[in-house]
N, C-alpha and C positions, 0 to 999 in steps of 0.2 A: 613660466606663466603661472599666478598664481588661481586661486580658484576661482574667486569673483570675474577674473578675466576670460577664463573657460567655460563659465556659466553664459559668461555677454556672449560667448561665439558662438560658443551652441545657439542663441537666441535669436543673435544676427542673423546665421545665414540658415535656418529652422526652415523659411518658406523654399529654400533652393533646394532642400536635401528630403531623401525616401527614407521610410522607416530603417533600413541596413544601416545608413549614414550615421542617424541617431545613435542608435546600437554601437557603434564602432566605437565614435565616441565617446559617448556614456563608458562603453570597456575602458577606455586611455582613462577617463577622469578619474576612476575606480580604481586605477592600478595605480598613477601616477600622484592621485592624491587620496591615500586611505581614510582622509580624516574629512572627507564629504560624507554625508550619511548616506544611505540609500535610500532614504522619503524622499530628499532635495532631486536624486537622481530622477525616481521616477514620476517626479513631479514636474523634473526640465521634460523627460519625453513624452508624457503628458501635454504639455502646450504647445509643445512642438507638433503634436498627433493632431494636435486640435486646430494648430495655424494655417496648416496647409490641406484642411477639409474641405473638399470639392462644394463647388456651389452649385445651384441650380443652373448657369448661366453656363460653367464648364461643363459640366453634363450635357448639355444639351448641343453646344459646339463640338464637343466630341461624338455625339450620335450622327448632327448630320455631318462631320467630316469622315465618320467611316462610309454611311451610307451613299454619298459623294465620291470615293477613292474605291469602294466594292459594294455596287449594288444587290447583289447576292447576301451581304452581310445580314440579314434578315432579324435574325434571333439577336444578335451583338447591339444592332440598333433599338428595337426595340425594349432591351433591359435596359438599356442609357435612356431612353425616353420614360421608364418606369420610374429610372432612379432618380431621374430630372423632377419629375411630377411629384415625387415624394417629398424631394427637399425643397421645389419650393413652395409647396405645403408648409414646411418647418419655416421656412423666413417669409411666409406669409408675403412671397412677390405672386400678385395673381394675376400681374398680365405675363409675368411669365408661364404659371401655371396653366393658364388659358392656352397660350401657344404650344406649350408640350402637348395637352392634353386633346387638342384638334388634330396635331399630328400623329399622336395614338391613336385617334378614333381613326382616322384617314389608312394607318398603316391595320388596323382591324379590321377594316368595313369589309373584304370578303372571306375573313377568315370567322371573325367572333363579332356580327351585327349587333346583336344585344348591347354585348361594353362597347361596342364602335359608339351606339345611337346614346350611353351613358355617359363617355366622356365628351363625346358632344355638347349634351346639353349641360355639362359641367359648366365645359371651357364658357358657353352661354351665359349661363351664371354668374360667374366668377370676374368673366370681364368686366360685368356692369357696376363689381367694387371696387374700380380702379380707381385712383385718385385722377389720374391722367387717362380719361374714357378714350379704349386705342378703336376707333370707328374706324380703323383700316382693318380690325382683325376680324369685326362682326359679317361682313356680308361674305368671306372664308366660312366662319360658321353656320352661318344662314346655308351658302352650298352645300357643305359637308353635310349638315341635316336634312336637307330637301334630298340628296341624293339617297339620303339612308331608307326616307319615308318612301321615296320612288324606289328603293329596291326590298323594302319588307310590303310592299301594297298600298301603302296610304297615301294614295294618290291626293288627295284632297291636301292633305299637311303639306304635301311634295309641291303640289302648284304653288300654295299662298306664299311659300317660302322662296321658292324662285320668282314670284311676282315681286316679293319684297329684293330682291337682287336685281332689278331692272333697273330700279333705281339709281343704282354705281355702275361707271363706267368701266372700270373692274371686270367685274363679273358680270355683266350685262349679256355679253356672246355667249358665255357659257349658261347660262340661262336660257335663253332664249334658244338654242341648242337642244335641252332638255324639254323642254315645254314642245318641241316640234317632233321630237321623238314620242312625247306621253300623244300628242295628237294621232301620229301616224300606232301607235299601239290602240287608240281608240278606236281605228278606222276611218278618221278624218285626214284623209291627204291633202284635202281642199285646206285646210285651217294649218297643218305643219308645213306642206311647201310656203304660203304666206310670215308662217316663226321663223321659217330656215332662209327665207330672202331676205325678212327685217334682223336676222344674225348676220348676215352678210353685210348688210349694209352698216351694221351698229362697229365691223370694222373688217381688217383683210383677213381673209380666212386663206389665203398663198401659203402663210406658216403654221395651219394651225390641220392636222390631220384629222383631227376627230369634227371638228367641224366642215371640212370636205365631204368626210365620210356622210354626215347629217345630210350635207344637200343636195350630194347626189341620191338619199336614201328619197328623199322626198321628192325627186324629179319622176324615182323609178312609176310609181301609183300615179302618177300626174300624167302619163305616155307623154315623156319627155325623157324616152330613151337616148335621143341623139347629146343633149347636154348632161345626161349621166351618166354615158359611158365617157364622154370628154374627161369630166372629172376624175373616173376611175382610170382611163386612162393616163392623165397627167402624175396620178398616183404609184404607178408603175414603178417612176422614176425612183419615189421613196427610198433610203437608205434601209429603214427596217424591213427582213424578211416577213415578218407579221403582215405588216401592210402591205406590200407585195401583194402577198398571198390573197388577204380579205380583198384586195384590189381584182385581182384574176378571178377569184370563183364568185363576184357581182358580173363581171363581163361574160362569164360562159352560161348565169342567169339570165342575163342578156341576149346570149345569144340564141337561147332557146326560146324568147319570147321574141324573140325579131326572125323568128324562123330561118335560122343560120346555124342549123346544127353541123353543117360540112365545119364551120370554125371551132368546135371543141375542142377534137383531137391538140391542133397546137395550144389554146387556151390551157385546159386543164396539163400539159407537160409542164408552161410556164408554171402554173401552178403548184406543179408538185417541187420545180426545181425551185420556188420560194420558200416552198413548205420542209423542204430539207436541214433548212438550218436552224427552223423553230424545235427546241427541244421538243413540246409537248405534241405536235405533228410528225414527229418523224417516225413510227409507224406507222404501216401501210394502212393497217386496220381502220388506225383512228385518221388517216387519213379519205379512205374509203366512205367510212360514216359520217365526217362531214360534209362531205362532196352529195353524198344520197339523200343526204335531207335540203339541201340546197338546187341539185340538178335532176335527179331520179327523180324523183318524186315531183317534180313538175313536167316529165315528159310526156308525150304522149303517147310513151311505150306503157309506162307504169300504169298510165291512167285506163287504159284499153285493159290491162294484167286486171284491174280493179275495180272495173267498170262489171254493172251487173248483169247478169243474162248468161248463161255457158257461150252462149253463140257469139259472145262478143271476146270472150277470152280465149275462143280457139286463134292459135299463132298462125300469119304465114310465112312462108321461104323468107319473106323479106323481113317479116319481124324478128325472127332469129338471125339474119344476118344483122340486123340493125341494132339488135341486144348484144351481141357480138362485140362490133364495131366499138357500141357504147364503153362496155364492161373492158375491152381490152385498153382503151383512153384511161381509163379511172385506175387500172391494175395493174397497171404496165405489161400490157401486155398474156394477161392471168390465161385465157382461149389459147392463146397459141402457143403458151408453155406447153399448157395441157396437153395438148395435141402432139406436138414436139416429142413429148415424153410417153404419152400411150397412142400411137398410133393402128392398136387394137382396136379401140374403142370405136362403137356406134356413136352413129349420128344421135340416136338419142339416147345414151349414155353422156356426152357433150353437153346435150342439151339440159340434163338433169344436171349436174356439175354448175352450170352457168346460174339458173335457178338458185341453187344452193348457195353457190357464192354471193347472190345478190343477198342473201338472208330472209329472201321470203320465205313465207310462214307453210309448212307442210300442207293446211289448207288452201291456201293461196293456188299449190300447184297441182292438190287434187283437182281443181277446178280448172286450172289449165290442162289437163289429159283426162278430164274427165273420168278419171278414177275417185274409191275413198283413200281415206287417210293413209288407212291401215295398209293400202297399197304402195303409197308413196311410201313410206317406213320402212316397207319389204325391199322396195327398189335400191332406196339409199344404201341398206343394209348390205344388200348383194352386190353391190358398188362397190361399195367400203371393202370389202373383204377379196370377192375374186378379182375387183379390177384391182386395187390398192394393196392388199394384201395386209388389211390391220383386221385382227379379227376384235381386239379390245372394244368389249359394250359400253365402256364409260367413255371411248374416246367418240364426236360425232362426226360426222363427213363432213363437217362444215368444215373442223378445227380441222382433219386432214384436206382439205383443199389451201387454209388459209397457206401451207407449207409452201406452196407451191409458187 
């Protein structure tokens, strides 16, 4: 073959081959024809470098095919969407530009708000110098902005944006979705059960979870408990443990406001056995603290602990069994380990223990034994040590019960 003909082949098949390829070649040309120079050389692997330079269009197919194939790929995706947005920048395609950079803002918005709400209002821009104006991509942007303004505060930007999203059929539900949420955040459940019926009817919300979630939220304020718990119910079904879960601890909500607290115990087990599979749930801890901000702290045990007057925070027989009952539902059981394992202990040594586990506040329980602080401190201390046997000052009774 002579050289002009190893130049053509190089050239030919340049866009099939990786820079090794080049390489290899280039060596045979070198050896096999010493009277090629080396400019011509690195001037074929030069166009060849240059032929087969990733476009915007490959970048961006390659992000969401990883993101598609490993949801977890997090970091991988979003430098391909970096690297998308950069080049095409360089060939100045700015409905592609637009598109990348929506889905940056979208894969940012709970980690880096600021750039989330910046390439938002990029991809905004940008679209409007399209030669071919892509009006399927704007009311996408319009969402992504209004969601950013509803989660930095500015409710005002956040509604006008989703008002201007009603207008497409599109996005419309999803709109309408969110305006029924900013209501029921306002305090008006009268005006978002009405958003959350006209989402329903703007189309089927059968497949759509986060819009179930919306109408059953909006029945709850409305005592239109019997069709919220249906909802939450039928959600049960759900494949994702997530949902499960947020499906169960609205129903043991429920169940304490429909004065049905015998149904916990099972409630909160389903609960925890959905909550098992969510990574960021499965400690008990953080299990614990989300259930207490959602069930505890609506009961009428919590509220009687925090209610003012000593006279009203003295316990009786039945509210420590009822504390009991509660706290071993939510702990698996945490009382009657205890017990199980110091059956030394006083009743009210037990009782302090239980207290502590729930994380009320040292005052809290001066006020329930009608002691000071400074007593409660001493209690814990002597707990901690003769009953437990840690004498470490840095470690607290709490973190030794959590063991347990």
């Amino acid at each position: 073959m002579t050289v002009p003909l190893q130049r053509k082949a190089v050239l030919l098949f340049a866009p099939t081959m990786n820079t090794s390829s080049y390489i290899r070649i280039l060596s045979q040309l070198t050896l096999h024809c010493c009277r090629l120079p080396l400019v011509i050389a690195l001037a074929v692997l030069l166009s060849c470098a240059q032929s087969v330079k990733p476009t915007a269009a490959d970048y961006l197919a390659e992000a969401k095919s990883i993101i598609a194939a490993h949801p977890d790929s997090v970091q991988a995706y979003e430098t391909l969407l970096r690297k998308a947005l950069s080049q095409a920048g360089l060939e100045a395609d700015w409905a592609a530009f637009s598109e990348v950079a929506l889905l940056l803002s979208s894969q940012l918005q709970w980690t880096n708000e600021k750039e989330a709400l910046s390439l938002a209002l990029k991809a905004r821009e940008m679209i409007g110098q399209c030669d071919l104006y892509s009006t399927a991509l704007v009311p996408r942007i319009n969402l992504t902005l209004a969601g950013l303004y509803e989660q930095m505060g500015d409710f005002a930007r956040a509604r006008l944006l989703y008002n201007q999203c009603l207008e497409d059929s599109v996005s419309q539900q999803t709109a309408l979705g969110h305006l029924a949420d900013m209501s029921l955040a306002d305090g008006d459940p009268t005006a978002a059960l009405a958003l959350a019926l006209e989402m329903q009817q703007s189309g089927s919300v059968a497949d759509n979870v986060e819009a179930q979630f919306i109408l059953a939220n909006c029945y709850l304020p409305n005592d239109s408990l019997l069709k919220a718990r249906g909802i939450y119910e039928r959600l049960l079904a759900c494949v994702g443990s997530k949902t499960r879960y947020a499906a169960q601890r609205h129903l043991a909500e429920i169940a304490i406001q429909d004065n049905r607290t015998s149904d916990l115990p099972a409630i909160l087990d389903s609960a925890f056995a959905s909550a098992e599979a969510v990574e960021h749930m499965r400690q008990q801890e953080q299990k614990i603290e989300l259930l207490q901000r959602y069930i505890l702290e609506k009961s009428e045990l919590l509220q009687r602990l925090r209610a003012e007057g000593d006279h009203k925070r003295l316990l009786s027989l039945k509210d420590w069994t009822d504390m009991e009952k509660l706290l071993d539902s939510i702990t698996d059981g945490f009382v009657a380990k205890l017990r199980a394992q110091h059956p030394e202990f006083r009743e009210d040594d037990i009782q302090l223990c239980m207290l502590t586990r729930m994380n009320l506040s040292n005052l809290v329980i001066s006020d329930i034994y009608l002691i000071t602080v400074s007593a409660v401190k001493h209690r814990k201390l002597k707990l901690k040590k003769e009953g437990f046997g840690v004498s470490d000052p840095d470690r607290p009774l709490g973190e030794v019960l959590a063991r347990i």
